[in-house]
C-alpha positions, 0 to 999 in steps of 0.5 A: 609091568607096562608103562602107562603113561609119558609126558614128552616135552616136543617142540615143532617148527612154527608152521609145520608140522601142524599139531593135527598131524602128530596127535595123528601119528601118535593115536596110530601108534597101536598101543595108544588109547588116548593122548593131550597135547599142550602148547607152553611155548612159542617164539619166532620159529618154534612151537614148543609143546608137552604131549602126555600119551595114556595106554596099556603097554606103551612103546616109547620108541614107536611113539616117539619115532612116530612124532619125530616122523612128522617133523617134530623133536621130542626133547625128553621125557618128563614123567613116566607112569607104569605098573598095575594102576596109575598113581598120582604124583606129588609135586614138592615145593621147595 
């Protein structure tokens, strides 16, 4: 079973590189059909972003070596959706 989707959290510094930029060097990554980017934070010197990446296979080193080639860092990753169909998930509450 192939992973299917990842959500990374990924910062940038403020003015490079651009986000046009890695959503390029991700969407090259062969095994990547589509791809969101989301700013969710910014402060004086850095752009913080969750990247959420869908294909049939993903390679998770290829993409991430990709971003951090730009000049950007992934952080963790968040959520990882693999398998036969993609299943949504539940989010509790406490």
């Amino acid at each position: 079973m192939g992973i299917r989707q990842i959500l990374l959290d990924v910062d940038k510094a403020r003015d490079r590189p651009e986000i046009i930029e890695i959503s390029d060097a991700i969407e090259n990554v062969p095994c990547v059909d589509g791809l969101s980017i989301v700013v969710n934070e910014i402060d004086m010197e850095t752009v913080g972003m969750e990247i959420t990446i869908e294909g049939e296979d993903l390679k998770y080193d290829e993409i991430v070596a990709a971003i951090e080639k730009t000049g950007a860092v992934v952080h963790s990753l968040d959520q990882l959706l693999a398998g036969k169909r993609m299943i949504t998930p539940v989010h509790r509450t406490r």
